[in-house]
N, C-alpha and C positions, 0 to 999 in steps of 0.2 A: 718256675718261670715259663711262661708263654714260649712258644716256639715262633720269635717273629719273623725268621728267615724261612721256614716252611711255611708259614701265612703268604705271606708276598710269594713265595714259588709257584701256588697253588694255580696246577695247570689254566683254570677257569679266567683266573687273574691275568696266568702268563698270557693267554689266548686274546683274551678281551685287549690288555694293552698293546698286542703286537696287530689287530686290526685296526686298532684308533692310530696306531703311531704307522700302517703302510693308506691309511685313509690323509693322516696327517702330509706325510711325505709326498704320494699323490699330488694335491691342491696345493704344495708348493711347489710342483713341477720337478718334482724329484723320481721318477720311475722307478729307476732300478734299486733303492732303498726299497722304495713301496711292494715291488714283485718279490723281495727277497721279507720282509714281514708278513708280506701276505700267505704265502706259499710255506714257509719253514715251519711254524709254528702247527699251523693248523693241519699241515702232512703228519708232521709229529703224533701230535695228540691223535689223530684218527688213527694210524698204526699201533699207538701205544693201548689206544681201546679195546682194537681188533686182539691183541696179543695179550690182553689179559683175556679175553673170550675162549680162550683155545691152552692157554698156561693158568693153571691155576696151583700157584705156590702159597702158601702161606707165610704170613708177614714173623718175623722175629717174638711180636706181644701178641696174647692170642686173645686181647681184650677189644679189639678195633672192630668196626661194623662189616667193615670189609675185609676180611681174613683171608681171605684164599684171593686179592689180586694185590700180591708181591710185585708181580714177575710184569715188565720190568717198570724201572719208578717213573711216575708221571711226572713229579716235578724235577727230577734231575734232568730227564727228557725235554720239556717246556723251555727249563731255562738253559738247555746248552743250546737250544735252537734259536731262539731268543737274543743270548748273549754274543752268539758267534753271527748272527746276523747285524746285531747292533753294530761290533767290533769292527766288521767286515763290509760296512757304512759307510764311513767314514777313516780317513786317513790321518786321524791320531795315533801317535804313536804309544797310549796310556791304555787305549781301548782294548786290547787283546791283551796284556794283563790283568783290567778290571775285570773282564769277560771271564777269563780263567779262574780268578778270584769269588766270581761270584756263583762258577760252576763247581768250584770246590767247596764253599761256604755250603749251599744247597746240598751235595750229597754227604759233607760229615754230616751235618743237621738229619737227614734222612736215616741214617745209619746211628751216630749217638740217641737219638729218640726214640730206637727200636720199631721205627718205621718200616726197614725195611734190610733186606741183608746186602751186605758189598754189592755181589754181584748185580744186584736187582738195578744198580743205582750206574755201574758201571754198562750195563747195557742199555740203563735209560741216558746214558751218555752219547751213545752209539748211535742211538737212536736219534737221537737230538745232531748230531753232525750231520749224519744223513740229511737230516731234514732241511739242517741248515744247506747242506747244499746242493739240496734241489731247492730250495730260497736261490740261491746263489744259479744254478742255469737258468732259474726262471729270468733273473735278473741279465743275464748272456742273450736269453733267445729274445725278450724286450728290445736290450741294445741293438740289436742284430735287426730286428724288426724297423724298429725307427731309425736306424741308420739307412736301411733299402729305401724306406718310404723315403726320407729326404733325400736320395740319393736319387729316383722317379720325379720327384716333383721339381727338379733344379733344372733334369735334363729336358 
């Protein structure tokens, strides 16, 4: 069986929908969504590049093209940045459950497929908060911005 939850994590993917969905947010005059998609994912993944360039672990199955970048998982990374921006969106109260749900889904899948080992997938987690939250300042120093600015143009 197909791996369709590492399909859809696949940082490229995660990257691509988290530009269209802070382009989306944007043009409905949503800012501080759009700073925190724009920012999170894509800090991510450039770290997560850098850190296979300089670690080189090998992956669990030593049949993969890419064997020696384990360290640490691109897409546990992608989508905890991803999902905690999502979550951290919008003020439902379902959203930081599904978030957590789908960052768990993403690294057992990582680790049952012999993708990648625990740890690989626990610091692509790390990785992924972080990123979420400098998503999350960029989204503060926005507010903070367009609050000055209307706060100049009233007086």
């Amino acid at each position: 069986m197909a791996d369709v939850v590492g399909a859809l994590a696949e940082p490229p993917v995660v990257l691509a929908s988290s530009l269209v969905l802070a382009l989306a947010c944007a043009m409905r005059g949503r800012p501080e969504p759009a700073a925190r998609f724009a920012v999170a994912v894509p800090a991510t993944s450039l770290v997560d590049k850098l850190l296979k360039l300089v670690v080189h672990e090998h992956r669990p199955r030593s049949d993969d093209k890419k064997p020696d970048q384990s360290f640490p998982s691109g897409h546990a990374g992608a989508m905890t940045a991803f999902a905690l921006s999502a979550a951290f969106s919008t003020r439902r109260r379902w959203a930081l459950p599904v978030a957590f749900g789908a960052i768990v889904a993403v690294g057992v899948s990582r680790v049952r497929h012999r993708e990648h080992w625990l740890h690989d997938v626990l610091a692509g987690n790390v990785l992924g908060m972080i990123g979420a939250g400098l998503g999350a300042l960029a989204a503060r120093a926005l507010r903070r911005r367009v609050s000055e600015t209307s706060c100049r143009s009233t007086a």
